[in-house]
VEXDREN-2710 file (C-alpha; in Angstrom, 1 decimal):
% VEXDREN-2710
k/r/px/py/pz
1/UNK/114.3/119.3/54.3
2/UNK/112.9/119.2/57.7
3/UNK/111.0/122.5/58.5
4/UNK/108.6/123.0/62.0
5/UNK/105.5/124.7/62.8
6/UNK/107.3/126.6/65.2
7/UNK/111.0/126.7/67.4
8/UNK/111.0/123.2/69.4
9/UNK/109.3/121.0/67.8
10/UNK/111.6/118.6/67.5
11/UNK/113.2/119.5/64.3
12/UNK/116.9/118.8/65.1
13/UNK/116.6/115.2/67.1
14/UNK/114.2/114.0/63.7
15/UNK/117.0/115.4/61.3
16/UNK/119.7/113.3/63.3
17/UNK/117.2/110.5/63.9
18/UNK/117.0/110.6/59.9
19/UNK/120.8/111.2/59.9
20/UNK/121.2/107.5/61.7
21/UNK/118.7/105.8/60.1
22/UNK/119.8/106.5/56.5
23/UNK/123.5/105.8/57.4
24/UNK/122.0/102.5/59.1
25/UNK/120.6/101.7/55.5
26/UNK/123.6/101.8/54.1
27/UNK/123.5/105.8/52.3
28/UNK/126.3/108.4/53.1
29/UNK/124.3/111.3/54.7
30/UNK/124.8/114.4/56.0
31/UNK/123.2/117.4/58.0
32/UNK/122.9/120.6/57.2
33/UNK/121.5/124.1/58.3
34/UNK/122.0/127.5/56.9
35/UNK/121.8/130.0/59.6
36/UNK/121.3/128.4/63.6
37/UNK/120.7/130.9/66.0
38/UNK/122.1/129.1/69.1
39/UNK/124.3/129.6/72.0
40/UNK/125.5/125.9/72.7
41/UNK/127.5/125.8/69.6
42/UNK/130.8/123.0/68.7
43/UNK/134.6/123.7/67.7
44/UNK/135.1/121.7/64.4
45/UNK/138.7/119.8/63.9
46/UNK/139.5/122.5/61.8
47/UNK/138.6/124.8/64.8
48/UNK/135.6/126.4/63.3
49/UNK/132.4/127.3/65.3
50/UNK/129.1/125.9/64.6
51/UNK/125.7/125.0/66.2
52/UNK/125.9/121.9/68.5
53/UNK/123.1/120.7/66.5
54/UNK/124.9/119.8/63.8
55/UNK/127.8/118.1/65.0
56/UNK/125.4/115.8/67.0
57/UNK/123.3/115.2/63.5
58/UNK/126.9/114.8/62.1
59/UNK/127.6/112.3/64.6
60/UNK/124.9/110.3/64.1
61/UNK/125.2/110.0/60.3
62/UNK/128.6/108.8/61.5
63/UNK/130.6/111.4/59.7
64/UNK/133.3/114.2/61.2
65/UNK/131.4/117.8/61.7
66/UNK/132.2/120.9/59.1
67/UNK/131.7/124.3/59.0
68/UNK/129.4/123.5/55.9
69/UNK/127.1/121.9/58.0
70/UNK/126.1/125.0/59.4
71/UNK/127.6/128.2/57.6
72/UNK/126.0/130.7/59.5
73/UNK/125.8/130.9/63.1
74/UNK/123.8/133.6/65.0
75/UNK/125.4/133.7/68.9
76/UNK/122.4/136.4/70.5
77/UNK/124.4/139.3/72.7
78/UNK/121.6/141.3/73.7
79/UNK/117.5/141.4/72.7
80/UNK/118.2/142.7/69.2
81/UNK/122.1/142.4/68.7
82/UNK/124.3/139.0/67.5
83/UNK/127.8/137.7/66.9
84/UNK/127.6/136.5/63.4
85/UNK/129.6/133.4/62.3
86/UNK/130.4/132.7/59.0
87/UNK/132.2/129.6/57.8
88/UNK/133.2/128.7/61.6
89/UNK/134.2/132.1/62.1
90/UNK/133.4/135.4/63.5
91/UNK/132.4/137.9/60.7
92/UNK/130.6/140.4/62.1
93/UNK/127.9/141.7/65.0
94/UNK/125.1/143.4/63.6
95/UNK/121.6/144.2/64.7
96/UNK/118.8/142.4/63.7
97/UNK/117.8/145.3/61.1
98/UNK/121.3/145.0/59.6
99/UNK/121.4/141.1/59.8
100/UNK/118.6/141.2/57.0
101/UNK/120.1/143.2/54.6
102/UNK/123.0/141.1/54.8
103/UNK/121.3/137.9/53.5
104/UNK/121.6/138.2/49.8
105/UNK/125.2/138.1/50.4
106/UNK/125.2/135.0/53.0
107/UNK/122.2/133.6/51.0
108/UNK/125.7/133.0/48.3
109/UNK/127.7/131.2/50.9
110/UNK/124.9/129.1/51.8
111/UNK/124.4/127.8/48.4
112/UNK/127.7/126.8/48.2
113/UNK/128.0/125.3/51.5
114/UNK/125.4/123.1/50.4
115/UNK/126.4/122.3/47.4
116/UNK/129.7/120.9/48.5
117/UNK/127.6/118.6/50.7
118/UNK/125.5/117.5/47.8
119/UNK/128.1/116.6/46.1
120/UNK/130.4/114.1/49.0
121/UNK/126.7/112.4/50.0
122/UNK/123.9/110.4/48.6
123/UNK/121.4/112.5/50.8
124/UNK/121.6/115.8/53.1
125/UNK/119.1/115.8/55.5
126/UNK/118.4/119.9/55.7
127/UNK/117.4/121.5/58.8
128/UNK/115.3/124.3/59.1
129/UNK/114.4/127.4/61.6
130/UNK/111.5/128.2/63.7
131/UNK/108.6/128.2/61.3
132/UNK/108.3/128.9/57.9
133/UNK/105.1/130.8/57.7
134/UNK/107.0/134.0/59.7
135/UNK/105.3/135.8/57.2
136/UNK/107.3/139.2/58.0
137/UNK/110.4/137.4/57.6
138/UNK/109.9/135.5/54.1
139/UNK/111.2/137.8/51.8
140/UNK/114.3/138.0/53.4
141/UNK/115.0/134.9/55.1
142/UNK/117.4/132.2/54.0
143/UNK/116.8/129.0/55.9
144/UNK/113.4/127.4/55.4
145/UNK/111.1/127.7/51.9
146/UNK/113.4/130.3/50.2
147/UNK/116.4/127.9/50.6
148/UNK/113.8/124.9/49.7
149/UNK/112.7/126.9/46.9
150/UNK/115.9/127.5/45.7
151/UNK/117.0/123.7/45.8
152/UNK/113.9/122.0/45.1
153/UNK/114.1/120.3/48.2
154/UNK/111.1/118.1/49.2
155/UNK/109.9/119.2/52.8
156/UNK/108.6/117.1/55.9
157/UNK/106.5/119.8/58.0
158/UNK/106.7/118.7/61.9
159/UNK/104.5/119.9/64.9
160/UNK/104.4/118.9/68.5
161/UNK/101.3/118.0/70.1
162/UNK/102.7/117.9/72.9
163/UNK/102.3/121.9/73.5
164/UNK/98.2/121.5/71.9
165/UNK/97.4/123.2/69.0
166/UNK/99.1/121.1/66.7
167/UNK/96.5/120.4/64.4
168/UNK/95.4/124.3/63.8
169/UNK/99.6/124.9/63.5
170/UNK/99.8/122.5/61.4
171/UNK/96.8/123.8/59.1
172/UNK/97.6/127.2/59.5
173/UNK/101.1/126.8/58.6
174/UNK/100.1/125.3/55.3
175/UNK/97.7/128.1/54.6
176/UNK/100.6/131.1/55.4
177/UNK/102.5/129.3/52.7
178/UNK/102.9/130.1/49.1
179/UNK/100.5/127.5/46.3
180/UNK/104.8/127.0/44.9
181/UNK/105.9/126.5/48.6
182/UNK/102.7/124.5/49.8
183/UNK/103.7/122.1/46.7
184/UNK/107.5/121.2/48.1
185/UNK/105.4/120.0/51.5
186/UNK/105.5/116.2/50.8
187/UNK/103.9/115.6/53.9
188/UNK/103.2/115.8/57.9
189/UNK/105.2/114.3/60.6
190/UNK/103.3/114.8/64.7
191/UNK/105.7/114.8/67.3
192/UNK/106.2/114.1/71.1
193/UNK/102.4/112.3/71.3
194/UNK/101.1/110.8/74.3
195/UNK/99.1/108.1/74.6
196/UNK/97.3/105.8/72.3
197/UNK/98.0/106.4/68.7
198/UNK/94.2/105.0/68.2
199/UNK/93.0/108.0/69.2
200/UNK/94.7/110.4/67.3
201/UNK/92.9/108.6/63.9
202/UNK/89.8/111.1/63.2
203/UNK/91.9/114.3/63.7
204/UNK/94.7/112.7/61.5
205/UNK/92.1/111.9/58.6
206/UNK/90.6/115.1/59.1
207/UNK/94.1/116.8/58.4
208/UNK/95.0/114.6/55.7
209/UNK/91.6/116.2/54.5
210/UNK/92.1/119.6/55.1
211/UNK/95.7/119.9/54.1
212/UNK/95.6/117.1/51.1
213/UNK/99.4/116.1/52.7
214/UNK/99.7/112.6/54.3
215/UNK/100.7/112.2/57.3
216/UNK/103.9/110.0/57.7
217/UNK/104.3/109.3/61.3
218/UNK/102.8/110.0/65.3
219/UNK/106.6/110.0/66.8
220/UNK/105.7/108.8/70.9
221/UNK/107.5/111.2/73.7
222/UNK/110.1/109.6/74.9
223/UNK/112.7/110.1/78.0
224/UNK/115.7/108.7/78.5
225/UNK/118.0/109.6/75.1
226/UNK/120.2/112.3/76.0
227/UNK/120.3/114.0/72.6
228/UNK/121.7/117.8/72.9
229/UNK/119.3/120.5/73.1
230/UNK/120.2/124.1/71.6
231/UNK/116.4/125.5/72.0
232/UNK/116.1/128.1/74.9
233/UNK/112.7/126.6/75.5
234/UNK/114.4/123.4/76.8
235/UNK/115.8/125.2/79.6
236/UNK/112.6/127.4/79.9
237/UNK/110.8/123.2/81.0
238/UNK/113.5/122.5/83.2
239/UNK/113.7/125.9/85.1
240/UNK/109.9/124.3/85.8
241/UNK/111.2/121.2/87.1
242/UNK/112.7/122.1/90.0
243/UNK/113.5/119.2/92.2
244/UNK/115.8/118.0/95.5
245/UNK/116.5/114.4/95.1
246/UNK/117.8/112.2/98.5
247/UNK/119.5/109.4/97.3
248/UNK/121.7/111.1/95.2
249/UNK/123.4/114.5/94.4
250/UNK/121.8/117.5/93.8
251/UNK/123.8/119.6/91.0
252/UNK/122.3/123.4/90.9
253/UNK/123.4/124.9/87.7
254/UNK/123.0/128.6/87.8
255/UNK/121.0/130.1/84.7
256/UNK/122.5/132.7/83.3
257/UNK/120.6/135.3/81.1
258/UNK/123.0/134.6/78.1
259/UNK/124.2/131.1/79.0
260/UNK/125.8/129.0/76.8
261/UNK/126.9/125.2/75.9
262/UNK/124.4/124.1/78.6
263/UNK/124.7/120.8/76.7
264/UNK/128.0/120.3/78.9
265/UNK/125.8/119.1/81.3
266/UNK/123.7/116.3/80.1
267/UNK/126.1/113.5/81.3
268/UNK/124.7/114.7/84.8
269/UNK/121.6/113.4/84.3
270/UNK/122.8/110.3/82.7
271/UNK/125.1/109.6/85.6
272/UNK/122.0/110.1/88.3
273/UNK/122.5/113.1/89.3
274/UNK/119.5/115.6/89.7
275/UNK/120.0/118.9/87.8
276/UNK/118.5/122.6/88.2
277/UNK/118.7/125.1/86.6
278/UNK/117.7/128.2/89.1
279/UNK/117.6/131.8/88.4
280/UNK/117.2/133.2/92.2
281/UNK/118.9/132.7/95.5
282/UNK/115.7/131.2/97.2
283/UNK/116.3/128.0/94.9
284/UNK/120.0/127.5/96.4
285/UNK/118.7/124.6/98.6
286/UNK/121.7/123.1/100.0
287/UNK/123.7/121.7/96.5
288/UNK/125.8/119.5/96.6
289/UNK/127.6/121.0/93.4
290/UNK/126.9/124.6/92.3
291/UNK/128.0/124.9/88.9
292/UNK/128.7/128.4/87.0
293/UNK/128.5/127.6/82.9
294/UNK/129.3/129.4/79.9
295/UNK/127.9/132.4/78.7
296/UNK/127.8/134.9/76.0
297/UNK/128.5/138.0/78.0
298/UNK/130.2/137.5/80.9
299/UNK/130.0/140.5/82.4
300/UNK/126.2/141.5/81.5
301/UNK/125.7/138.1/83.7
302/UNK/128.2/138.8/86.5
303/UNK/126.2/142.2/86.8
304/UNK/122.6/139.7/86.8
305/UNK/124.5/137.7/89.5
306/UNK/125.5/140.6/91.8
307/UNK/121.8/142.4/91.5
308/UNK/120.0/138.9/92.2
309/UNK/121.5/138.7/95.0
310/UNK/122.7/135.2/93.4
311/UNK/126.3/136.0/93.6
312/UNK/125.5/136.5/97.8
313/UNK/124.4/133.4/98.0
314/UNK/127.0/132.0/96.0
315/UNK/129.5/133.1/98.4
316/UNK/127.4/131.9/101.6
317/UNK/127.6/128.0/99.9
318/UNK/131.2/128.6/99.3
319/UNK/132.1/130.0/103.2
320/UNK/129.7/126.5/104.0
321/UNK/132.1/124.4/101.9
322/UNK/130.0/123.8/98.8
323/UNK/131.9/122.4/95.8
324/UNK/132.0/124.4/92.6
325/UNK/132.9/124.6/89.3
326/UNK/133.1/127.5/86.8
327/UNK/133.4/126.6/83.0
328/UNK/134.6/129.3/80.4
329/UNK/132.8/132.8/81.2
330/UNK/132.2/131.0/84.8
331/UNK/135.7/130.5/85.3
332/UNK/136.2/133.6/85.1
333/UNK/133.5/135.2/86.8
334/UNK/135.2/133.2/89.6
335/UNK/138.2/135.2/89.5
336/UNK/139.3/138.5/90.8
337/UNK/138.7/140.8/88.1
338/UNK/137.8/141.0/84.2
339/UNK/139.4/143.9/82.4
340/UNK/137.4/144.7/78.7
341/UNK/139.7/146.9/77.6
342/UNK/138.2/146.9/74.1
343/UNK/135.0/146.9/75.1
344/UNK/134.5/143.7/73.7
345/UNK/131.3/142.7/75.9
346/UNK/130.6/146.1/78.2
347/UNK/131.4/149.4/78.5
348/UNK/133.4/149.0/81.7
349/UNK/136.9/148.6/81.9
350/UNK/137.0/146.3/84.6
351/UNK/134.5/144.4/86.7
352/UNK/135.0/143.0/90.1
353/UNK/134.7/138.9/90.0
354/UNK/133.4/136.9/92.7
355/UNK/136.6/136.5/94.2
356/UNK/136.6/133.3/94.5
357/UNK/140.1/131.9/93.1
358/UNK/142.8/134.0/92.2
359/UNK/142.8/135.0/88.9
360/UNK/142.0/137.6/86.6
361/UNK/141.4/137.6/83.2
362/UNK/141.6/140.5/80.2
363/UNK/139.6/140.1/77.6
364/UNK/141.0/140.3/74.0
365/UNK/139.8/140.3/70.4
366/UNK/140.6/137.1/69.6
367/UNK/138.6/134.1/69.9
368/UNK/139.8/131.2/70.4
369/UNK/138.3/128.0/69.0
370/UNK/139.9/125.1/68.9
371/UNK/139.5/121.0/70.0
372/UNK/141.8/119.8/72.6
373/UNK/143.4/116.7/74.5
374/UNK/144.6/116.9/78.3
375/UNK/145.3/115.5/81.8
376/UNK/144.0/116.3/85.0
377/UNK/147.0/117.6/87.3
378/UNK/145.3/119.0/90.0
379/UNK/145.1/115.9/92.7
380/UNK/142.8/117.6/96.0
381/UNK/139.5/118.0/96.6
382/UNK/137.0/117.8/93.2
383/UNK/140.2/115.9/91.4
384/UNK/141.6/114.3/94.5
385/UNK/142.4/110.7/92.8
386/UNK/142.0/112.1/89.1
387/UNK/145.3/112.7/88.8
388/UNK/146.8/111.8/85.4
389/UNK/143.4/111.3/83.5
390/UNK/143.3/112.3/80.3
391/UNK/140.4/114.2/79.0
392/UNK/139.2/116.1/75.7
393/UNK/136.8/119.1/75.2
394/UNK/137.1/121.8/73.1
395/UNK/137.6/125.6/73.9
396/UNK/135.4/128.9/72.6
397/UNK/136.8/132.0/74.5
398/UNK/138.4/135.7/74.4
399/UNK/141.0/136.6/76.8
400/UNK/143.4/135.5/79.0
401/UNK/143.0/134.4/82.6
402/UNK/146.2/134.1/84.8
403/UNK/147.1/132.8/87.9
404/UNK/148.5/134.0/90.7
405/UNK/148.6/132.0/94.4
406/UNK/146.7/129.1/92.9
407/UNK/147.5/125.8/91.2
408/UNK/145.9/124.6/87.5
409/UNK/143.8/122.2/87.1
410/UNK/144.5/120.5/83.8
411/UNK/147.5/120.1/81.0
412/UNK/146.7/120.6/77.5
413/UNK/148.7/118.3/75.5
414/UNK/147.4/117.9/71.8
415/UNK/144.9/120.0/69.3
416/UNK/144.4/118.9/65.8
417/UNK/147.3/120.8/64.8
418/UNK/149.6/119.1/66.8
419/UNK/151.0/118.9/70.4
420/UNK/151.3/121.8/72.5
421/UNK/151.9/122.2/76.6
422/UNK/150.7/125.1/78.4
423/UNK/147.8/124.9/81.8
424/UNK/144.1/125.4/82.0
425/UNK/141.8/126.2/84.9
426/UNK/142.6/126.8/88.6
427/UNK/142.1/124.9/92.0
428/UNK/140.9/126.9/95.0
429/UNK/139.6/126.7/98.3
430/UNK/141.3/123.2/99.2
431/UNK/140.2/122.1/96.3
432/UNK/136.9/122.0/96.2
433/UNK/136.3/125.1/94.1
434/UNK/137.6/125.3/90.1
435/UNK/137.2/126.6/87.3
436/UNK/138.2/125.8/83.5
437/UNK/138.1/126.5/79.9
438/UNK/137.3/122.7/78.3
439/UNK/133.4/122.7/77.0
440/UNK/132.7/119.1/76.8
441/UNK/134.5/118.3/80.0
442/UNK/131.5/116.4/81.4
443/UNK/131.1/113.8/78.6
444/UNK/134.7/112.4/79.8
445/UNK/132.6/109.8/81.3
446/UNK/135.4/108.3/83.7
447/UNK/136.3/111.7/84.7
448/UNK/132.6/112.5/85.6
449/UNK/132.2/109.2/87.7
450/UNK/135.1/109.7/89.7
451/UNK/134.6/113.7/89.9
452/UNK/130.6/112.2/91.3
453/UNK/131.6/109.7/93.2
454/UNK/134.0/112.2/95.4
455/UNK/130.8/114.4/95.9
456/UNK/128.9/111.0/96.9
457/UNK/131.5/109.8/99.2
458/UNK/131.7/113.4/100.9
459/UNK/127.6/113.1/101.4
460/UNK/127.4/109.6/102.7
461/UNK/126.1/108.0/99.3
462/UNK/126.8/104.9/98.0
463/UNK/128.9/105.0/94.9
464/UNK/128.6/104.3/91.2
465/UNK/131.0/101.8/89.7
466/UNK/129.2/101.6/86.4
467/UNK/126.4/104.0/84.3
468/UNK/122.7/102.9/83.2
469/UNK/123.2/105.4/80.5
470/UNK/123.8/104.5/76.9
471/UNK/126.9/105.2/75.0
472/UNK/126.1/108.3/72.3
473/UNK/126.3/105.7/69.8
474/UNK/123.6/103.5/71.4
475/UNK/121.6/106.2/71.9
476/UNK/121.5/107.2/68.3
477/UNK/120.6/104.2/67.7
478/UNK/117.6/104.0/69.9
479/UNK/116.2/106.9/68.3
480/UNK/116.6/105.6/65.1
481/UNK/114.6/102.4/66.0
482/UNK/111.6/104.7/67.5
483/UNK/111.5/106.9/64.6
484/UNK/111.6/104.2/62.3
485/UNK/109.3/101.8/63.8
486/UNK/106.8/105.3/63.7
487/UNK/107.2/106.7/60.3
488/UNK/106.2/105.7/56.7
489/UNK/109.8/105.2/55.7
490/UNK/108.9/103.6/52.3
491/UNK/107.4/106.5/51.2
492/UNK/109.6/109.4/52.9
493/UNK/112.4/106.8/50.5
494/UNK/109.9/107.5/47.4
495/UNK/110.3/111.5/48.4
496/UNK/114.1/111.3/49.2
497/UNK/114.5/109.7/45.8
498/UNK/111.8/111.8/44.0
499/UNK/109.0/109.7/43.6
500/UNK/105.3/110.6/44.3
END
C-alpha cells in the first residue's frame, strides 16, 4: 500500500510507476483504491465510472480498467455535499456527516472489491487518500491504515519535499499513528527532490533515526511525463503559472469552480501549446483557443461565469472571432437554455446559456456513462479538413441537448455494446465555435494536430507535422526507469513478498 503525508504527494504517479515496473518484471499487477474523491474520473468498458487515477495505474500495469479498481468514487457538488459512486455507479448523494455513517456498509464492498483483485494478480499495488494521521477521521475512514489494517498490507509512507516540511510530516505522521499501524509502515519514500541527492544524506540518517523506517528512495522532480492529475492542487500551480507564449498558441481554459476531467487537456501541452487555466476576465489576453470543460454543476458554474463577468468577456472573444470549444457541461453552457426540471443540479427550472450555438439541453436523471467510437462530420472552420476522422472518448453526462439551426459535429458509431448511429456536439459561428460530449477527445492525437494546426495556420505559425511527445506507453515507461533507477527495489521485493 502506498499512503502520503498529505493530498499531492505524489501518491498516484508512484502507484502506476510501481504498476509498470512490476508488470515490466514480469508479475500481473493491479491498482487499486477504495474511495477517490475526484472530479476527473474514466468510463470503464463496462461503462462504469471511476477515478481517472486508476485507469491510468491500470494502463500502466498494462491491464483493462474495472470498477474494482476503485469501488467508491466521491464526485464533490458543493463544500460539504457529494455524488457517491459505488461499483461504477451512482448510489447516492449525501453530506459529508451522512457519508461517514455509511462506511461500515461500503467498508463490505471494498473488501470484496479487493479481494477479487487479489485473487486475478500476483500483486495489487493499493492506493491510499490524503494522509493517514487525519486523526478525526480514523475511526471511520476506509481507505488508508483501517483498510491496511484489515489486510495486512505492508505500507510505503511518501512526502514531497518539494512543498518543505517533509521531514517534520514525515515524523509527525509516524507519531499520529497507532504502535499496530506504525508497525505496517515498511518504510519512507521522498518525493519531487531538487538537487543533489548528496545533500539530503544527514536529514535522511537523522529520519532513519527518528522514525527507525529506512528510507527507500529520493524520487528527482521531473517535467515532461504527461501522467493525469486528479488533485485540485495541480490546478491550484498552474492557475500560478500564468503565461502568453509567441511562437505558438495560446489555449485559455476557463476554470470552473466545479470543473471536471481537466485531464482532457494534457495532449495540449504535449503538442506545444501553452495552457491557462484563468479564473477572471483580466486574464483573457487575446487566446487563440478559449476552451469551456466539464464540470460538476453546470449551472452553479454558468451562474460563477455570468457574476465574473467571465461570461462578458467570453462573448467579446467570440464577436472578435475567437475559436471555442465547449466539452460536456461546456457544451451546454454554450447553448440557449438548460431546463433542471428535477432539480437535479439547482433549484431553477431553467437558466439562460451563453447563447452561443443553438441548442438547449434538459437535464434528466439518468447518467449516462459509456465508451465510444466516432467520426468527425462537421468539415468548416475548427474541423475544416477533419472530415471523416475517426475518434474515441468516452461520455459522463445527464440530459439531452438538441439542435436546432445548427449542424453536429461528430457521428457515434460503436460502444462496447455494439454499434449504434445517432450525432454529437454542434458547429456554430462558421465553424469556429463547438461544442461536444466526448471526454477524451484531445488524446486523438491526429485529430488534435490537425484541429492545432488549423489554429496555427489562422495565426501565421508554422505547422507541426510530427509531436516531441511520448506515446502513453513510452511514457510509462520513462517513469518506471526514474523510479527504479531511485528506489531500493530489492528490498520494497523483500516487503512485496513478506520478507524483512
Amino acid at each position: 500500500m502506498v499512503q502520503g503525508t498529505a493530498s499531492f504527494v505524489g501518491k498516484s504517479v508512484i502507484v502506476a510507476a510501481l504498476c509498470r515496473i512490476f508488470r515490466q518484471d514480469g508479475f500481473r499487477v493491479a491498482p487499486f483504491k477504495a474511495q477517490n474523491m475526484a472530479l476527473n474520473s474514466y468510463v470503464t468498458r463496462e461503462g462504469g465510472e471511476i477515478g481517472r487515477a486508476q485507469a491510468v495505474q491500470a494502463e500502466a500495469a498494462g491491464i483493462e480498467p474495472t470498477v474494482d479498481m476503485n469501488p467508491i468514487l466521491l464526485k464533490p457538488e458543493t463544500d460539504s455535499r457529494s455524488q457517491v459512486v459505488i461499483l461504477g455507479k451512482v448510489a447516492n448523494n449525501l453530506k459529508a456527516e451522512d457519508y461517514y455513517q455509511y462506511t461500515p456498509y461500503l467498508l463490505k464492498i471494498v473488501e470484496d472489491s479487493l479481494g477479487r483483485l487479489r485473487a486475478n494478480y500476483d500483486i495489487v499495488v493499493i492506493e491510499g487518500a490524503g494522509s493517514p494521521a487525519e486523526i478525526n477521521l480514523k475511526r471511520r475512514e476506509i481507505v488508508n491504515m483501517r483498510l491496511a489494517r484489515r489486510v495486512s498490507a505492508p505500507v510505503l509512507l511518501i512526502g514531497d519535499i518539494d512543498r518543505g516540511g517533509v521531514f517534520a510530516s514525515l515524523v509527525g505522521t509516524l507519531r499520529l499513528l497507532t504502535p499496530k499501524e506504525r508497525r505496517l509502515v515498511r518504510g519512507l519514500i521522498i518525493n519531487k527532490f531538487r538537487g543533489d541527492p548528496k545533500l539530503l544524506k544527514p536529514g535522511l540518517e537523522l529520519l532513519e533515526k527518528y522514525t527507525d523506517k529506512p528510507v527507500l528512495g529520493v524520487i528527482p522532480y521531473f517535467r515532461g511525463i504527461t501522467i493525469a492529475q486528479e488533485d485540485s492542487v495541480y490546478l491550484e500551480d498552474k492557475n500560478q503559472e500564468f503565461l502568453i507564449k509567441k511562437d505558438d498558441l495560446n489555449i485559455a481554459i476557463i476554470h470552473l469552480p466545479h470543473i471536471s476531467n481537466y485531464d482532457d487537456f494534457d495532449p495540449l501541452e504535449a503538442e506545444g501549446c501553452q495552457v491557462n487555466y484563468i479564473n477572471s476576465p483580466h486574464q483573457l489576453i487575446n487566446p487563440d483557443l478559449i476552451i469551456l470543460p466539464g464540470t460538476k454543476s453546470t449551472i452553479a458554474d454558468l451562474t460563477f461565469l455570468k457574476e465574473s463577468g467571465l461570461a462578458q468577456a467570453i462573448l467579446d472573444c467570440i464577436k472578435a472571432g475567437t475559436p471555442m470549444i465547449g466539452i460536456c457541461g461546456g457544451y451546454q453552457m454554450l447553448g440557449k437554455s438548460i431546463a433542471d426540471p428535477y432539480h437535479i443540479g439547482s433549484q431553477l427550472e431553467v437558466a439562460s446559456g451563453l447563447g452561443i450555438l443553438e441548442v438547449n439541453t434538459i437535464f434528466d436523471r439518468r447518467k449516462r456513462t459509456v465508451q465510444v467510437k466516432a467520426q468527425v462530420i462537421g468539415d468548416s472552420g475548427l474541423l475544416s479538413g477533419l472530415k471523416g476522422m475517426e475518434v474515441s472518448g468516452y461520455e459522463i453526462y445527464k440530459g439531452q441537448t438538441m439542435w436546432q439551426d445548427c449542424p453536429p459535429a461528430f457521428q457515434v458509431l460503436e460502444t462496447p455494446q455494439g454499434k449504434v448511429d445517432y450525432f454529437d456536439g454542434a458547429i456554430g459561428n462558421d465553424g469556429w465555435v463547438m461544442g461536444s460530449y466526448l471526454h477524451g477527445l484531445f488524446h486523438n492525437t491526429n485529430f488534435t494536430r490537425g484541429l492545432l494546426n488549423k489554429l496555427r495556420q489562422r495565426r501565421g505559425l508554422s505547422q507541426r507535422t510530427g509531436s516531441s511527445s511520448l506515446s502513453r506507453d513510452e511514457e510509462y515507461n520513462r517513469l518506471a526507469q526514474i523510479v527504479r533507477q531511485n528506489i531500493d527495489l530489492p528490498q520494497i521485493y523483500s516487503i512485496v513478498f513478506g520478507g524483512d
